[in-house]
C-alpha positions in Angstrom: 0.8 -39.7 -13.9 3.4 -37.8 -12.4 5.2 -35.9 -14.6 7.5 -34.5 -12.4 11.0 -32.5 -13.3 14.0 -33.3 -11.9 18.0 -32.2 -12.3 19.3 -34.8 -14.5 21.6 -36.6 -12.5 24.3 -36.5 -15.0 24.8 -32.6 -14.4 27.7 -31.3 -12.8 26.9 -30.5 -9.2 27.1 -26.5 -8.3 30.7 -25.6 -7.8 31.5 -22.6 -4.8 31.9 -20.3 -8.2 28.3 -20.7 -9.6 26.5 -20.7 -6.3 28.4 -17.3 -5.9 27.5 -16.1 -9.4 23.6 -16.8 -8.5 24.1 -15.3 -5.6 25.0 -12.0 -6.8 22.5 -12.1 -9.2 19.1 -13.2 -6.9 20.7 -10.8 -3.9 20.4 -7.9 -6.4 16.6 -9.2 -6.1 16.2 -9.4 -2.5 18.1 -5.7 -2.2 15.4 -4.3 -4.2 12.4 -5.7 -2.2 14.3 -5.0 1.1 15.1 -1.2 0.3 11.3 -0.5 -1.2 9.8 -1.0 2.4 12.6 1.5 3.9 13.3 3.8 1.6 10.2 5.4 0.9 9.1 6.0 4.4 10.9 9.3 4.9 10.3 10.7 1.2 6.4 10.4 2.2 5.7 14.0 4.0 6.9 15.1 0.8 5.3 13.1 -1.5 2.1 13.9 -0.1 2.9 17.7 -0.3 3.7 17.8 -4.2 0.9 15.2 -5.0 -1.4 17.7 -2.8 -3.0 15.2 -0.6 -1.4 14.2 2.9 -4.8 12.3 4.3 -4.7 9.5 2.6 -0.9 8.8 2.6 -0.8 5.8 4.5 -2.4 4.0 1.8 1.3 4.2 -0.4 2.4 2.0 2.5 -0.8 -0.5 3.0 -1.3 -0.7 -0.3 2.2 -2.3 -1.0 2.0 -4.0 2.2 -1.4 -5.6 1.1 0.1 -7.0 -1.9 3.2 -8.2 -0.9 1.7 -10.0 1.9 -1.1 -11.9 0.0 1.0 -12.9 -2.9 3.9 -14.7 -1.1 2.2 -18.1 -0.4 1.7 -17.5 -4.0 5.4 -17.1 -5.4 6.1 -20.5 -3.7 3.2 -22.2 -5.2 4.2 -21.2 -8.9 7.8 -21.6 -7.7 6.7 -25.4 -7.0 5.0 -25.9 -10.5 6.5 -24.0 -13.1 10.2 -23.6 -11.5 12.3 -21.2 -9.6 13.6 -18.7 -13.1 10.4 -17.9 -14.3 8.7 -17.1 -11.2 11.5 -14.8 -10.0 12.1 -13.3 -12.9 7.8 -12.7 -13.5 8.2 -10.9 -10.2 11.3 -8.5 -11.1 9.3 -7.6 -14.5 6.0 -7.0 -12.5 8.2 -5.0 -9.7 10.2 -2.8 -12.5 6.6 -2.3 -14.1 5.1 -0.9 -11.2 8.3 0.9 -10.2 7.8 2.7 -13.3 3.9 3.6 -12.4 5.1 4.5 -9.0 7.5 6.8 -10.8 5.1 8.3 -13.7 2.3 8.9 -11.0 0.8 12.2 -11.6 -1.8 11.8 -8.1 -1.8 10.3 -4.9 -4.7 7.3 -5.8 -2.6 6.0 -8.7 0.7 6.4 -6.8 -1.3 4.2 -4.5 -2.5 1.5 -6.9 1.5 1.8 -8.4 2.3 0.6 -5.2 -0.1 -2.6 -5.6 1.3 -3.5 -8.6 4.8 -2.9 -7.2 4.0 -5.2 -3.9 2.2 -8.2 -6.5 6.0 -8.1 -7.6 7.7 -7.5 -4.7 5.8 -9.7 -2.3 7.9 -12.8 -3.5 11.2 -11.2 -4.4 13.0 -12.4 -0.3 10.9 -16.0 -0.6 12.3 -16.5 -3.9 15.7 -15.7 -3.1 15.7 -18.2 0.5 14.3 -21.0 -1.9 16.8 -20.8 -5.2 19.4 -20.9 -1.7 18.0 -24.0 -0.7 17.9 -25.5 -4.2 21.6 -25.1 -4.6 22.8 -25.6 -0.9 22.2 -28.7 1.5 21.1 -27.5 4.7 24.4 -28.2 6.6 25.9 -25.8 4.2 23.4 -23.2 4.0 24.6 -21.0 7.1 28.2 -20.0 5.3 26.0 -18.4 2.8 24.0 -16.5 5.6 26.2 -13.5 5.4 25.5 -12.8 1.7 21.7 -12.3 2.6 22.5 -10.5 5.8 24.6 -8.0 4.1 21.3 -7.3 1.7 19.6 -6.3 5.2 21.9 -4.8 6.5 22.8 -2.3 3.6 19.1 -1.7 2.8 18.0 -0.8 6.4 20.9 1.5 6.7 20.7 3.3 2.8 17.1 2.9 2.9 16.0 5.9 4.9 18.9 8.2 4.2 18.3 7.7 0.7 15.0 8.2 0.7 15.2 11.9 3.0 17.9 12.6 0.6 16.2 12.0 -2.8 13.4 13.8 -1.9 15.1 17.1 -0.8 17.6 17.6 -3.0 16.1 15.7 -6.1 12.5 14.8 -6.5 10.5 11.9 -4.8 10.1 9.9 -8.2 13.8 9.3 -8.0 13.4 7.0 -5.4 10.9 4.5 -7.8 13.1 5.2 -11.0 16.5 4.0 -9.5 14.5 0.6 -9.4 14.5 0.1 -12.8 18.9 -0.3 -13.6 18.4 -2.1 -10.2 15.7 -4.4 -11.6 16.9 -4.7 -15.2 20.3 -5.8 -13.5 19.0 -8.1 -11.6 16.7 -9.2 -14.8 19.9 -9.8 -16.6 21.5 -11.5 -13.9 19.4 -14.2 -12.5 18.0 -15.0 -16.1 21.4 -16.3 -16.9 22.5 -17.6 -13.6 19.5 -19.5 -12.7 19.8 -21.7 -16.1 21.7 -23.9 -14.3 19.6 -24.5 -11.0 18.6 -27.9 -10.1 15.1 -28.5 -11.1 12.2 -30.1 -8.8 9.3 -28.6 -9.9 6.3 -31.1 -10.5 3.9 -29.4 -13.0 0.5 -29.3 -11.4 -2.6 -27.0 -11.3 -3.1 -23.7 -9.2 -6.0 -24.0 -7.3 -6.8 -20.3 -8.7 -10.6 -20.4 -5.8 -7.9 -21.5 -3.0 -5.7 -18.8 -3.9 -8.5 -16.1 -4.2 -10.1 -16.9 -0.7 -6.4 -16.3 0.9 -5.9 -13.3 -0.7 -9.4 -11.9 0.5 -9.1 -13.2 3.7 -5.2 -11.7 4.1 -6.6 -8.0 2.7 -9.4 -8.0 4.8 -7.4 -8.9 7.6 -4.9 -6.4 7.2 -7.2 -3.9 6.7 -8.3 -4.1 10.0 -5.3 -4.2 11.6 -4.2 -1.6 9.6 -7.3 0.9 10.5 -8.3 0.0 13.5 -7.1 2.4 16.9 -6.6 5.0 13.9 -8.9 5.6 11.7 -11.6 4.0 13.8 -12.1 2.6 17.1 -11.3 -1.4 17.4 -15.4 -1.6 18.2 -16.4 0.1 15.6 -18.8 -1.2 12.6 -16.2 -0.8 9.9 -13.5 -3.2 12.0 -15.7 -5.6 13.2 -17.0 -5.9 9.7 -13.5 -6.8 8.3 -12.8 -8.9 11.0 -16.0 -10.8 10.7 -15.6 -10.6 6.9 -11.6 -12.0 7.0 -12.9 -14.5 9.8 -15.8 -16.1 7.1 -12.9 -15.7 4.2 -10.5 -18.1 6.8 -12.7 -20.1 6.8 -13.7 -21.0 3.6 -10.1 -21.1 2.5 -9.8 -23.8 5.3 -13.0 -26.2 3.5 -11.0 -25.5 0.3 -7.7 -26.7 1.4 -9.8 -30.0 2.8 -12.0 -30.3 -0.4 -9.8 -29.5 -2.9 -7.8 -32.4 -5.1 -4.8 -30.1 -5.2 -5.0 -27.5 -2.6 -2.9 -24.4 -2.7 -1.1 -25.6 0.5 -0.6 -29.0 1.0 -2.0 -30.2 4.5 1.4 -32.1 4.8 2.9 -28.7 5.3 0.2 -26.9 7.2 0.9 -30.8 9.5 4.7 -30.5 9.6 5.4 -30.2 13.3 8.4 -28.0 12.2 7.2 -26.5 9.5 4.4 -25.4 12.2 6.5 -24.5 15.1 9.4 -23.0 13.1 6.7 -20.3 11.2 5.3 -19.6 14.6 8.4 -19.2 16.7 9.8 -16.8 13.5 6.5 -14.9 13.7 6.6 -14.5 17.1 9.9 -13.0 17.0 9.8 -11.3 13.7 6.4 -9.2 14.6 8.2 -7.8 18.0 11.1 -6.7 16.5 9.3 -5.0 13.9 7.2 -3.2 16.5 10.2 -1.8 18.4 11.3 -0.7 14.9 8.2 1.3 14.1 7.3 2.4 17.6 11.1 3.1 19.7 11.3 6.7 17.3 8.6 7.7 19.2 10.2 7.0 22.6 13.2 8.3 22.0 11.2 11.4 20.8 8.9 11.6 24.0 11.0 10.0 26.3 14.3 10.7 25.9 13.8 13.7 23.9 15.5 13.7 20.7 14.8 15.2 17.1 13.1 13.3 14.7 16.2 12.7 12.9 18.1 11.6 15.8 15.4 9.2 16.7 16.0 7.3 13.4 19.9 7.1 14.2 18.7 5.7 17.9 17.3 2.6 15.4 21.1 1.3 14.5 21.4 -0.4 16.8 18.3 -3.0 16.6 18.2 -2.7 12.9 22.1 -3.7 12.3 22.4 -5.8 15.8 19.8 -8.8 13.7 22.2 -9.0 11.1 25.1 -9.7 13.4 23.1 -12.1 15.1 21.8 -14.2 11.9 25.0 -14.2 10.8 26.9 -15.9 13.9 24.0 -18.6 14.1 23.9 -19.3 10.5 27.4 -19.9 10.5 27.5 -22.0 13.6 24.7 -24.3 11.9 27.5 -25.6 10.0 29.7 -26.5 12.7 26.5 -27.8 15.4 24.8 -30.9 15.4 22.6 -29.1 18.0 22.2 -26.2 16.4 18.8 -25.0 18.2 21.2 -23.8 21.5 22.3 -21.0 19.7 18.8 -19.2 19.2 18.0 -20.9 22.2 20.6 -18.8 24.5 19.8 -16.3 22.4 16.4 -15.5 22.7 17.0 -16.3 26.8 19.4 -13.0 26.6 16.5 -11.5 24.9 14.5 -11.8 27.7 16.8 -10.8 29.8 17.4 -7.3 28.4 13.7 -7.1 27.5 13.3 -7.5 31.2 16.1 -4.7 32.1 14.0 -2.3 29.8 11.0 -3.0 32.0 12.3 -2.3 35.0 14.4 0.9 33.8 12.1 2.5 31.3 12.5 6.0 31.3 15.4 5.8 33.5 18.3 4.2 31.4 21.0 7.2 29.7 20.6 7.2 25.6 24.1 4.8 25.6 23.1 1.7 27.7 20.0 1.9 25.9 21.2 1.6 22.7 23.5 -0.8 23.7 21.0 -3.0 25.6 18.9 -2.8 22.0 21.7 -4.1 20.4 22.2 -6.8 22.5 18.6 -7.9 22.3 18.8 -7.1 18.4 21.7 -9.6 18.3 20.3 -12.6 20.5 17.0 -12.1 18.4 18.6 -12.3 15.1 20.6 -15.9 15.8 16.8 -16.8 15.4 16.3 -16.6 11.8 18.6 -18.3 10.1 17.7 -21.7 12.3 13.9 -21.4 12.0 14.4 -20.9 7.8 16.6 -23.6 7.4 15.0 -25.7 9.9 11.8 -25.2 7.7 13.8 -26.1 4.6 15.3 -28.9 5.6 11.7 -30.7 6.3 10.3 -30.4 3.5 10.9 -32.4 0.0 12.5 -30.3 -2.8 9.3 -30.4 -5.1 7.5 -28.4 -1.6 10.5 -25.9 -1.0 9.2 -23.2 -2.5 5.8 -23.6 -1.1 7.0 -24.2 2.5 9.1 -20.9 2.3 6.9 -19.2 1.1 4.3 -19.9 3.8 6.7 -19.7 6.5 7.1 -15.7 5.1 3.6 -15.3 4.4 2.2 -16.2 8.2 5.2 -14.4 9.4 4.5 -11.5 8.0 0.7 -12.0 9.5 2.0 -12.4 12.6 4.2 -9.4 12.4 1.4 -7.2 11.5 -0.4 -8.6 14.4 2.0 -7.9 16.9 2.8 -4.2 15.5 -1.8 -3.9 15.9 -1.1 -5.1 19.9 2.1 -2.5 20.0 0.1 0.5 18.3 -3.0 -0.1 20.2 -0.9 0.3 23.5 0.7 3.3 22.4 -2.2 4.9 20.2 -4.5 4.1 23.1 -6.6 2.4 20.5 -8.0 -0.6 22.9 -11.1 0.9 24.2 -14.1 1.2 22.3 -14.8 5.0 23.1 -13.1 6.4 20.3 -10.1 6.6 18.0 -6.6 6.9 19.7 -4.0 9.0 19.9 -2.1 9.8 16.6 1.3 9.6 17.1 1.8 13.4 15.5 -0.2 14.6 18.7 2.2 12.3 20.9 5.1 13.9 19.3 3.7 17.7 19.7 3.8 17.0 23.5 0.1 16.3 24.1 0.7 13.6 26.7 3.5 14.2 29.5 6.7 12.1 29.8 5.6 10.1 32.8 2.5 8.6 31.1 4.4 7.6 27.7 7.4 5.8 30.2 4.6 3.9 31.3 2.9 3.3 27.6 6.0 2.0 26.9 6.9 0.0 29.7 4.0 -2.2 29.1 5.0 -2.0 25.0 8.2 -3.3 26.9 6.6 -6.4 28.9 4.1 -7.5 25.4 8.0 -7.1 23.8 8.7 -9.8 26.8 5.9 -11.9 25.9 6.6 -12.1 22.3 10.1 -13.2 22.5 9.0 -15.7 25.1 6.7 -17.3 23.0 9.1 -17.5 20.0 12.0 -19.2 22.6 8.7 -21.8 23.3 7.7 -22.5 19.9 11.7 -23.0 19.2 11.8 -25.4 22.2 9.1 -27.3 20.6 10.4 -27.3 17.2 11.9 -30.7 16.4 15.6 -30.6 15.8 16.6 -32.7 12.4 19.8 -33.4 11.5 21.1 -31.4 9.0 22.3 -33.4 5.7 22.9 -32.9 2.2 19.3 -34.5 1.4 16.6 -32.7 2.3 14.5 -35.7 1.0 16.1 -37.2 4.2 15.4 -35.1 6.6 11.7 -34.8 5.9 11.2 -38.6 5.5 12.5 -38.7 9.5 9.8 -36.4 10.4 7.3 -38.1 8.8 8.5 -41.0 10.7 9.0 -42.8 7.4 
């Protein structure tokens, strides 16, 4: 029997006010995911001095990133059977909890598991908050609300490392991890009250807990290997190609369980929705290479164009702020457009254009056309987002929203941490199977001369080409649906029902 749970239909539809009101309260939740992965990168030299133990640093990043990641297919799944309010506001308590662990940390190894706990909470936080946003607003209407989660970017990517530097010179580094708990009890407060008035689709069904276990092994493992290998060890190594192989066997199995199993932890008729398929991949695509130009363009502008450290981060602007401008054009054009894929479709062709430009002129372009030529690229990229998201939503059913958002973040974020392996193994010299690469300290102390790293990063410049082409493919492929208030609709068409 299908004991579904709807919205009764005699209760008042959403008015502008109350979506605004959730808003506020389920941003404050995004905010604090979104300035966790910024904000702590530059407090982490001095972290590791106080805590006496600089080797093993990275892991306060992977660990986090190992959690989030696994645990966002997750968030949708519960989101799906137990409703949208509890499962946020289960991942703000299990974020503020390890927040506080994070702060109370007296050594580096339980900093590091802080972090895990932090990123089981954290990992769902930005899924949640796109879902509850599809739950109140029919697709059509969902780009005019585009600026209120681009304004949570935005703000995070630029407070995120300043605060961090900041905080841990002229205060202490736990600062950074207890300012998350008013954050967190605020937002606690707010969605708990808000969200009593969402429209309700859940269907109350089983977790297929074995599903859910092989995809988080399989995830970690993976990870892990992308995360090590080209650094700690060669990409040929026994260790690597033990993970791999090991992640490989896990993929596996999790795809017999999603065949075998009576309710598996993705349905297949997501994993089968042509847009659902092409949307994820084109937003990976794109995602992954604009993440990679985020992590690896300091160290260009360091080598290359030979600025400070600090000054390299200030070099960032313009891609990190251009992708805001950019979603927030398309997403409010998607309310105006029947054919609303041109937008990221131009876009992304710009893209490639100035991709191409930083081919040909690497090493040769002034510090002001190349910031400006990122920003350009940052913008075009960015009128991607919003189109693949809502494109997702709207082909799905409401009971699957939280589970298709939710994968659509979680394969993105694999693909992203693909793409950012392929950029650091072409910097890092990591692709042979001699040794261990370059570290990116002994690039920045002047090891290797100026000519070789312009042409490092003219080819980091051409697999920066390839991944945007790709993503324009995969969004030429997608299916355009019409947009209407019905999601139910819209996922019926492509199901050719």
């Amino acid at each position: 029997m299908d004991k579904r749970v709807e919205t009764p239909p005699t209760q008042a539809a959403l008015s502008h006010a109350d979506i605004r009101s959730i808003l506020i309260g389920i941003m404050l939740a995004m905010f604090l995911a979104a300035l966790d992965q910024t904000i702590v990168a530059t407090a982490m030299p001095t972290i590791g001095r106080e805590l006496g133990d600089v080797a093993h640093l990275p892991w306060v990043v992977t660990s986090y990133l190992l959690a989030s990641t696994a645990v966002t297919p997750l968030y949708g799944k519960f989101a799906d059977i137990h409703g949208r309010r509890v499962t946020l506001l289960g991942g703000i308590a299990i974020f503020v909890l390890g927040s506080l662990a994070c702060a109370l940390a007296p050594s580096l190894w339980l900093l590091i598991v802080a972090r895990f706990v932090q990123g089981l909470g954290g990992g769902g936080l930005i899924a949640m908050a796109q879902t509850i946003i599809a739950d109140m607003v029919p697709p059509r209407e969902r780009g005019r609300y585009q600026v209120y989660i681009a304004s949570v970017f935005f703000s995070s990517s630029l407070l995120g490392p300043v605060l961090g530097g900041v905080i841990a010179e002229a205060l202490h580094w736990s600062v950074i991890f207890w300012i998350n708990l008013p954050l967190g009890l605020g937002a606690y407060w707010m969605t708990d009250r808000a969200l009593r008035r969402l429209p309700r689709h859940e269907r109350p069904h089983r977790l297929d807990v074995l599903g859910a276990l092989l995809m988080t092994g399989a995830t970690m493992t993976l990870l892990l290997a992308l995360s090590w290998g080209g650094t700690h060890y060669a990409w040929a190594s026994g260790p690597i190609l033990s993970l791999v192989a090991g992640s490989a066997l896990l993929w596996l199995a999790f795809a017999w369980r999603l065949r075998s199993a009576a309710e598996p932890l993705i349905p297949l008729a997501i994993l089968a929705n042509p847009v659902v398929r092409d949307g994820t991949i084109a937003a990976g695509f794109g995602m992954g290479t604009f993440i990679g130009l985020t992590i690896y363009l300091p160290l260009y502008f360091e080598t290359v164009v030979g600025l400070s450290a600090a000054n390299s981060g200030l070099g960032l602007i313009p891609l990190t702020c251009g992708t805001v401008l950019g979603a927030t054009a398309s997403g409010r054009a998607m309310t105006r457009l029947d054919h609303y894929k041109r937008v990221p479709v131009v876009g992304l062709s710009l893209a490639l254009l100035g991709t191409a430009i930083l081919i040909v002129m690497a090493g040769r372009l002034p510090l002001l056309p190349f910031a400006l030529l990122l920003g350009l690229i940052s913008i075009c990229f960015g009128t991607l987002l919003p189109v693949a998201t809502v494109s997702i939503q709207n082909a799905v059913a409401p009971h699957q929203l939280g589970t298709a958002t939710g994968t659509a973040n979680f394969f993105r974020q694999i693909g992203g941490a693909l793409i950012v392996a392929i950029f650091g193994a072409i910097v890092l010299g990591g692709l042979g199977a001699s040794g261990v690469g370059l570290s990116a300290e002994t690039l920045k102390a002047g090891a290797v001369d100026r000519a070789t790293m312009v042409g490092l990063f003219r080819y980091v410049f051409a697999a920066s080409f390839a991944g945007f082409a790709l993503a324009l493919l995969f969004l030429l492929r997608m299916t355009e649906l019409p947009l209407r208030g019905s999601a139910i609709a819209a996922a019926k068409e492509v199901a050719g029902e």
